[in-house]
C-alpha positions as CSV (number, residue, x, y, z in Angstrom):
1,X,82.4,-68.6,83.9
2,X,80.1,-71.1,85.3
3,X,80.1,-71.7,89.2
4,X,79.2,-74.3,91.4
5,X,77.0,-72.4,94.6
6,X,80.3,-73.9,97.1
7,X,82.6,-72.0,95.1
8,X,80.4,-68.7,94.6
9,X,79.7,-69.0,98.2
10,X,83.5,-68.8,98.8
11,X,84.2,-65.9,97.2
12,X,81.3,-63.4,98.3
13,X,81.4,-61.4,101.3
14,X,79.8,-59.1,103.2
15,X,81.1,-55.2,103.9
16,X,79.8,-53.4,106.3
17,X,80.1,-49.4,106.5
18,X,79.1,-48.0,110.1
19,X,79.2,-44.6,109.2
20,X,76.8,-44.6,106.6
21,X,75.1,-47.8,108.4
22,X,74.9,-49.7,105.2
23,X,76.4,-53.2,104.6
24,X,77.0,-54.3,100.6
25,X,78.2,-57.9,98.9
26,X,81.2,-57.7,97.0
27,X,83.8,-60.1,96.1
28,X,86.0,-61.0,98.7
29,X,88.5,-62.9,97.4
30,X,91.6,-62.3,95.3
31,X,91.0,-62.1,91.5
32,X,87.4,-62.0,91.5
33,X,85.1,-58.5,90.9
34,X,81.0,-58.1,90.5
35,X,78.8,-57.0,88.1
36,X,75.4,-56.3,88.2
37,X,72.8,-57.5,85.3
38,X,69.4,-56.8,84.8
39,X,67.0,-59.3,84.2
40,X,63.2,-59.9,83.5
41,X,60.7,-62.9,84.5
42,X,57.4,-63.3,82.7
43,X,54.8,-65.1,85.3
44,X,53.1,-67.9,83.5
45,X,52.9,-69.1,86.9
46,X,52.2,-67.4,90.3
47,X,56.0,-68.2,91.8
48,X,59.2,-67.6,90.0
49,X,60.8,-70.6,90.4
50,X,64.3,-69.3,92.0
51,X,65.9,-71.8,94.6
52,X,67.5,-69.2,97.6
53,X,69.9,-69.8,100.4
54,X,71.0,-68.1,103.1
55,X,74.5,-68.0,104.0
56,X,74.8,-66.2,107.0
57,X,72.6,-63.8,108.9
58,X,73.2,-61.7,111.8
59,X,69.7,-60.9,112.0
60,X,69.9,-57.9,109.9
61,X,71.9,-58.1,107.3
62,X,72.3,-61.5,105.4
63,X,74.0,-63.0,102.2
64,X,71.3,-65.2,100.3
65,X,72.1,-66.2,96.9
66,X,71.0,-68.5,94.1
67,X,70.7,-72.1,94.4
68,X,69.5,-72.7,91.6
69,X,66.4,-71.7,89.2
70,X,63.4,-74.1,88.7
71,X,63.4,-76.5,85.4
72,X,60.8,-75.1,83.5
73,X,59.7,-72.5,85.8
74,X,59.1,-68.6,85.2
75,X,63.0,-67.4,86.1
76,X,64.2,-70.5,83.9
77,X,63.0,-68.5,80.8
78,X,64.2,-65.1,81.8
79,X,65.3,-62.3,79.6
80,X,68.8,-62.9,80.6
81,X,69.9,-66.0,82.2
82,X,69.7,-66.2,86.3
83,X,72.9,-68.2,87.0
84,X,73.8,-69.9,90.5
85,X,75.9,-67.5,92.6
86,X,73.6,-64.4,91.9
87,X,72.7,-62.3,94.4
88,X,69.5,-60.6,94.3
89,X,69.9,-56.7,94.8
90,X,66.7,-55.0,93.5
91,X,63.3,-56.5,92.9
92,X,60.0,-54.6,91.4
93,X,56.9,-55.1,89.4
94,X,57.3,-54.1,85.5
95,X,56.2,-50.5,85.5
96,X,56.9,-50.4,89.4
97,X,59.5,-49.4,91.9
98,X,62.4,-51.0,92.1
99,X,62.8,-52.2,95.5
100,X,66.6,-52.8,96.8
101,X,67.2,-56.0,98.8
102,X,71.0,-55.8,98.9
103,X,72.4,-57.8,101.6
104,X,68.6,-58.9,103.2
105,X,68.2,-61.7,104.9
106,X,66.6,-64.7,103.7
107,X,63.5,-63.8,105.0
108,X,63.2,-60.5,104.3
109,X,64.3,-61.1,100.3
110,X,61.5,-63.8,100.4
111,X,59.2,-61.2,101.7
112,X,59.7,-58.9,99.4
113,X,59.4,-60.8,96.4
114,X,56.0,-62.4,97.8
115,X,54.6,-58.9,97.9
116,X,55.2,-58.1,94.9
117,X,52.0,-58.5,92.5
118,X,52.0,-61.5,91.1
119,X,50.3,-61.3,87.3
120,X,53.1,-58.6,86.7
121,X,56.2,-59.6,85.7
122,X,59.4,-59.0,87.4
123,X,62.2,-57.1,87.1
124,X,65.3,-58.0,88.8
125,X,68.7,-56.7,89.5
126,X,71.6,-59.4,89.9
127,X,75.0,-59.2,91.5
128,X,77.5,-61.5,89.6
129,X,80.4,-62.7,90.5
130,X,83.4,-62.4,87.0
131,X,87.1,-64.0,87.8
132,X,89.0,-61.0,86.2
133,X,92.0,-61.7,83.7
134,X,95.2,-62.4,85.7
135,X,98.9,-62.5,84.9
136,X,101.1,-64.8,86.0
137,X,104.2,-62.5,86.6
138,X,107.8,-64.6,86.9
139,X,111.2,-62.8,87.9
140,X,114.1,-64.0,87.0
141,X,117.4,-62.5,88.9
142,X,121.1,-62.3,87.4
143,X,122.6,-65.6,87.6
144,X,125.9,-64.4,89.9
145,X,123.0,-64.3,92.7
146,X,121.9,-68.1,92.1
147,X,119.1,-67.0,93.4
148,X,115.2,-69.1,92.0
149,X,112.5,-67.4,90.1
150,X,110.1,-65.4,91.6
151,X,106.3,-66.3,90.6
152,X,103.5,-63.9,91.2
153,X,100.1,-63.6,89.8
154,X,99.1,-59.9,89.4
155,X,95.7,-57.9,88.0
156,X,95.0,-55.4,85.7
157,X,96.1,-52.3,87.3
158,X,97.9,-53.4,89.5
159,X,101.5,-51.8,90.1
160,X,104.9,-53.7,89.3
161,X,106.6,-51.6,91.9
162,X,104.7,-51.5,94.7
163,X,103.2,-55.7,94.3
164,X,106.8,-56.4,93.7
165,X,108.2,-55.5,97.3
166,X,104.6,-56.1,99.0
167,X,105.7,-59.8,98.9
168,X,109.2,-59.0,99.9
169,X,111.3,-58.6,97.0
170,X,113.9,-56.3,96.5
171,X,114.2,-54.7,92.9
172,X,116.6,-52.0,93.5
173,X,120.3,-51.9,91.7
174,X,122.6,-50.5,94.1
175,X,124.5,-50.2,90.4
176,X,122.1,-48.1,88.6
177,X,122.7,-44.3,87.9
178,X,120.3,-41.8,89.0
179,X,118.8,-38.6,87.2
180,X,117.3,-36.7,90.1
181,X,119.9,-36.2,92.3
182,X,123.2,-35.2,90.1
183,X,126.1,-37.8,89.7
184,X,125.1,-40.9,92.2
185,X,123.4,-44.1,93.0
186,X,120.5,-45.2,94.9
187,X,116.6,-45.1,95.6
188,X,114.2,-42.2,94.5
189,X,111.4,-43.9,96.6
190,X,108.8,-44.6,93.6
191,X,109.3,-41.2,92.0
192,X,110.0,-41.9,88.2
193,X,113.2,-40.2,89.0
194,X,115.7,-42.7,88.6
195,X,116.5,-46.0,86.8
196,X,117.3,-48.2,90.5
197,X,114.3,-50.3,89.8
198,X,114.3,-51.1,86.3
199,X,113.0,-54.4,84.7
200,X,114.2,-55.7,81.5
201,X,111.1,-57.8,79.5
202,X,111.7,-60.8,78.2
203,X,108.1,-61.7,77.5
204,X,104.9,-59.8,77.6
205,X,105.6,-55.9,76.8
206,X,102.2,-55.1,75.2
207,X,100.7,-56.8,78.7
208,X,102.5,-53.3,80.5
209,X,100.5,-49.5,80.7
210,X,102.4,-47.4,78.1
211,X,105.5,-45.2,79.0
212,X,105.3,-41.7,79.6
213,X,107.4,-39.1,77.6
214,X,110.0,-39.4,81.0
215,X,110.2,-42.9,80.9
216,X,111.1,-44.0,77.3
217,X,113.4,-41.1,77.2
218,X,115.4,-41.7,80.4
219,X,115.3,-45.5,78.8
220,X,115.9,-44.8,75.2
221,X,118.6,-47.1,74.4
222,X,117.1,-50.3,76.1
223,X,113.2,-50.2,74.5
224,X,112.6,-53.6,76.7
225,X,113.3,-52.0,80.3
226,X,110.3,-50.6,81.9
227,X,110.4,-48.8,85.8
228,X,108.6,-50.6,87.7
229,X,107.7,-47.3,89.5
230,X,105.9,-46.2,86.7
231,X,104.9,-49.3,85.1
232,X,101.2,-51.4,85.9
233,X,98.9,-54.4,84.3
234,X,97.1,-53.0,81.4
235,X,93.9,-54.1,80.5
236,X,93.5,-57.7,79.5
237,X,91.1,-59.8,77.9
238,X,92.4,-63.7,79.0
239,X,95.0,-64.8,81.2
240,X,98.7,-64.0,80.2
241,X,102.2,-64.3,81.0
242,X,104.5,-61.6,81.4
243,X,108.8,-62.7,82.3
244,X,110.7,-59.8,83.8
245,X,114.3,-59.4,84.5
246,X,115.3,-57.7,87.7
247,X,118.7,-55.2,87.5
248,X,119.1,-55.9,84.0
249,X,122.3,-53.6,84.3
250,X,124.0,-56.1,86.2
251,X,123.3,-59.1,83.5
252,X,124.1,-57.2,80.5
253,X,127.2,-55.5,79.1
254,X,125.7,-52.8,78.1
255,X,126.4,-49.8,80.8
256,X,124.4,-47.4,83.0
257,X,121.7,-46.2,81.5
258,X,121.9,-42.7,80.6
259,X,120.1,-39.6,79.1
260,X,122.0,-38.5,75.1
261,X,120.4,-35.2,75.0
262,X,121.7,-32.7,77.5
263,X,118.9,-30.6,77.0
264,X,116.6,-33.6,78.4
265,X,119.0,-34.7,80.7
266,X,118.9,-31.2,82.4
267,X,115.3,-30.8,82.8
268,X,115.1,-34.0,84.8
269,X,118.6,-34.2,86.6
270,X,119.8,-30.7,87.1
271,X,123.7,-29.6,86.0
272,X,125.3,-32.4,84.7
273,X,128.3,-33.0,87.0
274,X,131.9,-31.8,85.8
């Protein structure tokens, strides 16, 4: 994905760590992660024809990225394309040391790269900025509640659980049976244990990590319910859309979810209650 440098230069950041005294770009802004490429400029020319600004500087550390590279200059015609929003990390001579410039400030990157000989070409090492594959998560509640969608945008990884109630929405179904704690209702606090927080899914299934043995057997006869405890974005190659039903229990006819096999059912519940 192409950037404009006011856009890159919204999303990077700096991150200093005192302990270790170092400070490193990254992507500070939601949705967003680096990568680094590796890139090589041929000198036809004594400069390499990159365009650098500076950011920021506190006199040691700075954020200095791409403008832009030269028409028909030396870094125009690089191995692998130098794109607006880089940041420069390494630098070296082919056949040299590779020098690291992470976080320098303009003057000091420009330094660098001057001293560098220059009827050798040059190696660099580019931080890019990728907008990672989101999806756009929406809730939908029984309808006694009357009660409007929820919409959420979540990344891969990303817990259904725990992002759920980070932005203040409750999941659990005072109506739902546990398996943890004998014959009774409520709350297992995240621990797989119980079916309070389950989700039916209307759209997007394959979009979810994949069950463990527990899950799809404490869930066996509903095959579209996930926990949100256990479940989490899988990996995903574009956006997508994923529709989930909170306290599916309460909108279907269906019953409390329970465990057939006793055998099971004792290994994760304890006696089953007279």
């Amino acid at each position: 994905m192409a950037l404009t440098f006011e856009a890159a230069a919204g999303v990077w950041g700096l991150q200093r760590n005192r302990a270790e005294n170092s400070v490193k770009l990254i992507a500070n802004a939601f949705g967003w992660d680096t990568i680094e490429v590796c890139t090589r400029v041929e000198r036809k020319a004594p400069g390499l024809g990159i365009a650098l600004e500076e950011l920021g500087s506190d006199g040691e550390a700075g954020l200095v990225l791409v403008e832009s590279c030269l028409e028909g200059g030396n870094a125009a015609a690089a191995t692998k394309p130098i794109l607006t929003g880089d940041a420069i990390v390494a630098v070296g001579s082919v056949g040299g040391p590779s020098i690291a410039v992470e976080a320098f400030t303009y003057d000091d990157t420009v330094g660098v790269l001057a001293s560098l000989d220059p009827e050798k070409a040059v190696e660099l090492t580019l931080r890019r900025l990728v907008k990672l594959p989101r999806v756009s998560v929406t809730l939908q509640f029984p309808k006694d509640e009357e009660r409007e969608d929820e919409q959420l945008d979540l990344l891969p990884g990303m817990p259904l659980r725990r992002s759920i109630l980070s932005r203040g929405i409750k999941l659990n179904d005072p109506l739902a049976r546990r398996f943890d704690a004998g014959w009774g209702t409520g709350d297992c606090g995240g621990e797989g244990t119980c079916c309070t927080c389950a989700l039916e899914v209307a759209e997007g299934l394959d979009l979810l990590s994949e069950q463990s043995a527990q899950e799809r057997q404490m869930l066996k006869l509903h095959p579209t319910w996930r926990l949100a405890c256990k479940a989490s974005i899988g990996e995903l190659d574009a956006d997508s859309r994923l529709v989930l039903k909170v306290s599916p229990r309460q909108a279907t006819d269906s019953g409390p979810t329970v465990v057939e096999d006793d055998e099971n059912y004792d290994s994760m519940a304890g006696e089953r209650p007279e």
